[in-house]
C-alpha positions as CSV (number, residue, x, y, z in Angstrom):
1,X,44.8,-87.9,23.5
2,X,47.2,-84.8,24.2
3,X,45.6,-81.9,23.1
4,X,47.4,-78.8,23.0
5,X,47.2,-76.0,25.1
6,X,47.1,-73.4,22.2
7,X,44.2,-75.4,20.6
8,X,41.9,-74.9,23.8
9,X,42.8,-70.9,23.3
10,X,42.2,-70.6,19.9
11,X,39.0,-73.2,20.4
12,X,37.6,-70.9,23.2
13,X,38.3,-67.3,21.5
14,X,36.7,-68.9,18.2
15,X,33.6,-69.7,20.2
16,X,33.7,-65.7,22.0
17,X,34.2,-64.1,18.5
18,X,31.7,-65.8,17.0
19,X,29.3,-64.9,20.3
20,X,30.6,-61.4,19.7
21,X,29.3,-61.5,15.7
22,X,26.3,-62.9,16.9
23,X,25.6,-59.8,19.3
24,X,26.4,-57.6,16.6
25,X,24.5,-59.1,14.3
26,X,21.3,-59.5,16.4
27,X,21.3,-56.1,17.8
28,X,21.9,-54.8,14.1
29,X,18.7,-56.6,13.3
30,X,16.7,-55.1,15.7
31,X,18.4,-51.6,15.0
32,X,17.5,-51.8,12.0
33,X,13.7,-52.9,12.4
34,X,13.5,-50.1,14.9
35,X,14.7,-47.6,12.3
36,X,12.2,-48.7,9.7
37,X,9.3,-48.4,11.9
38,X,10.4,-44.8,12.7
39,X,11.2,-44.2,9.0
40,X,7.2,-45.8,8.1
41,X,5.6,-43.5,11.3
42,X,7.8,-40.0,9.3
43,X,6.4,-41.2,6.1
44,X,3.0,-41.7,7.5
45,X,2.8,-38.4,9.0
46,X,4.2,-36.9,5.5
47,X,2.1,-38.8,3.8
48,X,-1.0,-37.2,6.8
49,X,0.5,-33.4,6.1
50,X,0.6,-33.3,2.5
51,X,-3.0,-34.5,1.7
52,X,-3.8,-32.1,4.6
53,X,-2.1,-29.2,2.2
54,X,-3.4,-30.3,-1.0
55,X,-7.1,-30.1,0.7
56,X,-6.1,-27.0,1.7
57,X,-5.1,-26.1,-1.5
58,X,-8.2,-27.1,-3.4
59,X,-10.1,-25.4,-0.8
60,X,-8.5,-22.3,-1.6
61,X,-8.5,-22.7,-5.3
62,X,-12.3,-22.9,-4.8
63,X,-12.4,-19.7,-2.5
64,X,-10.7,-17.6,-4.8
65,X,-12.9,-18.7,-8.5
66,X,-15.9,-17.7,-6.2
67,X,-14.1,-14.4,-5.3
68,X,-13.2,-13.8,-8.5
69,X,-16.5,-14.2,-10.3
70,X,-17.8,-11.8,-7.8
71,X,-15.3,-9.9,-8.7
72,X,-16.1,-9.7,-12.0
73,X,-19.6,-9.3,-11.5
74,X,-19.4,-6.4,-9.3
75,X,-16.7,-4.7,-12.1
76,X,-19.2,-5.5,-14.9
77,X,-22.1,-4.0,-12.4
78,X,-20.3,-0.9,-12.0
79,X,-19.0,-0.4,-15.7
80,X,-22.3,-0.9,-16.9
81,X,-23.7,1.8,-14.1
82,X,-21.3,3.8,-13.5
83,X,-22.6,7.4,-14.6
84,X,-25.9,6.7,-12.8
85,X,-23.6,5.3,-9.7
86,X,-21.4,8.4,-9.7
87,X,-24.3,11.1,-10.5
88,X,-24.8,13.7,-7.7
89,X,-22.4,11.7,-5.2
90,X,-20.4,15.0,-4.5
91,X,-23.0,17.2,-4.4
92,X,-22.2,19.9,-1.9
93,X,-18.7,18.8,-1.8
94,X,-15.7,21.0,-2.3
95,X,-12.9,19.2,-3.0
96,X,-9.5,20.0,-3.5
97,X,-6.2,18.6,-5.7
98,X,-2.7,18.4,-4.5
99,X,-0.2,16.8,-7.1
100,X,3.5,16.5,-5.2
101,X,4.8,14.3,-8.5
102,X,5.3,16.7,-11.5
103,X,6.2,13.7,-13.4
104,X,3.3,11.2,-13.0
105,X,0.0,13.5,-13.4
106,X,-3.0,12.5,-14.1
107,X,-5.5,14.9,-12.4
108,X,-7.2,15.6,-15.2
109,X,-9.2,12.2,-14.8
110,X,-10.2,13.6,-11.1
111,X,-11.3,16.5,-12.3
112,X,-13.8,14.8,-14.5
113,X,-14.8,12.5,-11.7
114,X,-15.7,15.2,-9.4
115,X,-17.4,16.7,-12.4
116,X,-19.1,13.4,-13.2
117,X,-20.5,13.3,-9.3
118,X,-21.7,17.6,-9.6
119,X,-18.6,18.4,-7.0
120,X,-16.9,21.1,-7.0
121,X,-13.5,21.2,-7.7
122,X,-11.8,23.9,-5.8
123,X,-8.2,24.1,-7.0
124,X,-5.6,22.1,-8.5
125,X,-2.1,22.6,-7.6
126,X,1.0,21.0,-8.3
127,X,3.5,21.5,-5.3
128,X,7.1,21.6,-6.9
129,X,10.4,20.2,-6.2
130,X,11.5,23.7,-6.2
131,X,10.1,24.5,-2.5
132,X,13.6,23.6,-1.3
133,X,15.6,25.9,-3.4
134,X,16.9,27.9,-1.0
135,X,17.2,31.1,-3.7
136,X,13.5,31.3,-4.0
137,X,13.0,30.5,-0.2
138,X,14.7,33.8,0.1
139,X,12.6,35.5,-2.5
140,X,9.2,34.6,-1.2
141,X,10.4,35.1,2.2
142,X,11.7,39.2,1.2
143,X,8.2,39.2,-0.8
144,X,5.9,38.2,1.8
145,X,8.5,39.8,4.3
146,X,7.7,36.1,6.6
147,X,10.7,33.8,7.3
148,X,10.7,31.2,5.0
149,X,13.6,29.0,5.6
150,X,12.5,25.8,5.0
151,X,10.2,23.2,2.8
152,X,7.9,22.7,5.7
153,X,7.9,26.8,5.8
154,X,6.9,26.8,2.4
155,X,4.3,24.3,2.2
156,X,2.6,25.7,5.6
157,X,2.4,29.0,3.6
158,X,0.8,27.7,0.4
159,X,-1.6,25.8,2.4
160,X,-2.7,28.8,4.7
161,X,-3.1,30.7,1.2
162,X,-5.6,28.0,0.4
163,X,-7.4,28.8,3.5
164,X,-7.7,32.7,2.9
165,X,-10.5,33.8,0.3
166,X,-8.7,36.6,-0.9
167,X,-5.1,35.1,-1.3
168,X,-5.2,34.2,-5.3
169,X,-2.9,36.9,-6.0
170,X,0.2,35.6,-3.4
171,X,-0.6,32.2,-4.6
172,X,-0.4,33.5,-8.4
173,X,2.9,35.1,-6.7
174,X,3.8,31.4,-5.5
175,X,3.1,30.3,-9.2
176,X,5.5,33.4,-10.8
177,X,8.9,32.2,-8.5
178,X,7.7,28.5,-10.0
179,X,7.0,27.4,-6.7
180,X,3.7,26.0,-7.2
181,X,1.6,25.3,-10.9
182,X,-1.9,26.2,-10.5
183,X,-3.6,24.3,-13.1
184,X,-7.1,25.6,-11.5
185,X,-8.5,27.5,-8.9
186,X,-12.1,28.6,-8.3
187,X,-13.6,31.5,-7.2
188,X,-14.3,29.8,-3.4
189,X,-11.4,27.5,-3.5
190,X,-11.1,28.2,0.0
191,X,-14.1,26.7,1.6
192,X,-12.6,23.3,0.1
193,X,-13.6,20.7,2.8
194,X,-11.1,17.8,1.7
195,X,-8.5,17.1,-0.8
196,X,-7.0,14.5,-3.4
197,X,-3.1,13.8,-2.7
198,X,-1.2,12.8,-5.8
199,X,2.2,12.1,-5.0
200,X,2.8,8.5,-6.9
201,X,6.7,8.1,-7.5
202,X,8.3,4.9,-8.3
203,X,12.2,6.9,-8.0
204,X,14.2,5.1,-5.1
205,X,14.4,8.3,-2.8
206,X,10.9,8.2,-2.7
207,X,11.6,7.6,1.6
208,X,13.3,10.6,1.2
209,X,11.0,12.8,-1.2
210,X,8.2,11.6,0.9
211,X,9.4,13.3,4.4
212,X,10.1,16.6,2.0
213,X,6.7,16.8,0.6
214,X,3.7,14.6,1.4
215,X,4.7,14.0,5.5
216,X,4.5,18.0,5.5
217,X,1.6,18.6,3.8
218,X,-0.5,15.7,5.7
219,X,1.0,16.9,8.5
220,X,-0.4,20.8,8.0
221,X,-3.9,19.6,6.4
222,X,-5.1,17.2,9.0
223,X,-3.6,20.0,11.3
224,X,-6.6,22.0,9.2
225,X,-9.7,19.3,10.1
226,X,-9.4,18.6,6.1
227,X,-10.1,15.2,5.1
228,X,-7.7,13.6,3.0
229,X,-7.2,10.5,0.7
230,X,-4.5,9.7,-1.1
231,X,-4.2,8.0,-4.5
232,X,-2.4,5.9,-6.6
233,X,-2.6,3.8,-10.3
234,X,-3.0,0.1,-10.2
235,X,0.2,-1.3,-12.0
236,X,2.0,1.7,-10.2
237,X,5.0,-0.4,-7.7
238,X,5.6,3.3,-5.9
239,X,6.0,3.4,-2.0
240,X,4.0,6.2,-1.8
241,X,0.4,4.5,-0.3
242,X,2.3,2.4,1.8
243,X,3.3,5.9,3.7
244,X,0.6,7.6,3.5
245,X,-1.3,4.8,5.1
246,X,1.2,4.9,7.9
247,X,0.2,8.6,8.4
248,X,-3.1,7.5,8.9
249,X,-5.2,8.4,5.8
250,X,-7.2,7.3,3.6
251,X,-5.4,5.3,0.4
252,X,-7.0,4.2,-2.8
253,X,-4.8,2.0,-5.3
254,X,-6.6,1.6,-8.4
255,X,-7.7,4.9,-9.0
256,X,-7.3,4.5,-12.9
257,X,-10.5,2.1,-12.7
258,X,-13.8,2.4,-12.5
259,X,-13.9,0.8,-9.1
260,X,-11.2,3.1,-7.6
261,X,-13.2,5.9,-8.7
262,X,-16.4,4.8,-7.3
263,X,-14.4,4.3,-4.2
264,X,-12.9,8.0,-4.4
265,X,-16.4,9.3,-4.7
266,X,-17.5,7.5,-1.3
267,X,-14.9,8.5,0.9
268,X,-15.1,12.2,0.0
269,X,-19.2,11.9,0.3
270,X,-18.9,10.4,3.7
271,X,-15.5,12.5,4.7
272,X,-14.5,10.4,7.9
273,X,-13.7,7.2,6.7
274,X,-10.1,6.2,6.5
275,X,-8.6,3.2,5.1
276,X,-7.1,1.4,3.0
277,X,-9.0,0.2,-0.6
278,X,-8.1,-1.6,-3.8
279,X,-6.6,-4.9,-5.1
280,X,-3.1,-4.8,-4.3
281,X,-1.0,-4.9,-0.9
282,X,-2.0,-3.4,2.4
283,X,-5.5,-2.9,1.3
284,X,-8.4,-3.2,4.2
285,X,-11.1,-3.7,1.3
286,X,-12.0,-3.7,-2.2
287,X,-14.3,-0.6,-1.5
288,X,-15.2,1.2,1.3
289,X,-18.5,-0.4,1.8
290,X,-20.4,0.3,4.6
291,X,-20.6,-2.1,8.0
């Protein structure tokens, strides 16, 4: 038989090309059972992970009912007790109130808490935006014939009036170039050993405010050996704890409860705690319990 020469070619590359599918096809195979093992070994570990989480999860579910049924025991406790909790707690305390937000006061409720505990309170001033008005800078400073130039200037004077036992008429002067609001001040407001900061301020230049007014008078009363703790309502989303916690005092968020007064009443009875207490951010504790 004469075969052709082109039939051997096309006979022979017929027989390499279908090798050449068979190769493919093989090693696709095995690609492809190699890929589902590692897809089966990711779903495994997924599969590992997430019940991992969800024990987590139902760990922590449990964690926090427990917590909060303590919780609420230890706030029904303290409602229930709380005038037999708060009675004599301040007793030989003199304690002092510094408001630096005109806007948001509500010292009247400390002043019946250190009244509640048979403290003292000593004064109760409201520091005013006005201590940078330059125009009354200038007056106090030809009154008092001191150079008053700045807010820190006028902040150091009004506290070294609280130290001085016979300074109620410059600070009733203060009061006159609307300086300062003296909503009380007893007859030995000067002996005050620590003081309430009330500064709460939700306004965005709070940073700003802050450096003005609270920065200078932590600064001049821990300057002073005065003990300090500063306070704030609950559903309050102000800045202001946050920086006076970085100034190293003692901070108290929930004031407006029962808890956050109890709280108050501790630090000032023990006056060398500081802290961080309440039920919101950056807190250290619920109360400052002792160790």
């Amino acid at each position: 038989m004469n075969i052709n020469m082109k039939y051997y070619i096309v006979t022979i590359g017929s027989i390499f090309l279908a090798l050449g599918i068979g190769i493919i096809v093989g090693f696709n195979l095995n690609y492809d059972q190699e890929l589902s093992k590692q897809q089966s070994e990711v779903l495994s570990e997924f599969e590992e992970r997430f019940d991992s989480l969800n024990k987590e999860k139902v760990d922590l579910n449990a964690q926090i009912d427990t917590l909060t049924k303590e919780y609420d025991k230890l706030t029904s406790y303290i409602s229930q007790n709380y005038n037999i909790l708060i009675a004599d707690e301040l007793i030989e305390r003199n304690t002092g109130i510094i408001i630096t937000n005109e806007k948001n006061d509500y010292s009247e409720e400390l002043e019946n808490l250190i009244k509640d505990a048979n403290g003292n309170l000593a004064f109760n001033i409201v520091v005013k935006d006005t201590i940078e008005d330059e125009k009354k800078l200038k007056t106090l400073s030809d009154e008092i014939d001191k150079e008053i130039k700045t807010s820190q200037d006028c902040i150091n004077y009004i506290i070294d009036c609280l130290q001085v036992n016979n300074a109620q008429k410059d600070l009733e002067m203060l009061q006159e170039l609307d300086l300062i609001e003296i909503k009380s001040l007893s007859s030995n407001y000067a002996s005050y050993d620590s003081a309430i900061l009330v500064g709460e301020n939700e306004d965005e230049n709070m940073q700003k405010t802050f450096e003005v007014k609270e920065k200078n008078i932590i600064s001049k009363l821990k300057s002073e050996k005065k003990y300090l703790v500063a306070v704030q309502r609950e559903a309050s989303k102000s800045k202001f704890l946050k920086l006076c916690s970085d100034s190293k005092i003692s901070t108290i968020d929930n004031i407006d409860s029962e808890i956050g007064k109890i709280s108050l009443s501790m630090l000032i009875k023990d006056e060398s705690i500081v802290g961080n207490y309440g039920v919101g951010e950056n807190v250290t504790d619920l109360m400052p319990f002792s160790k």
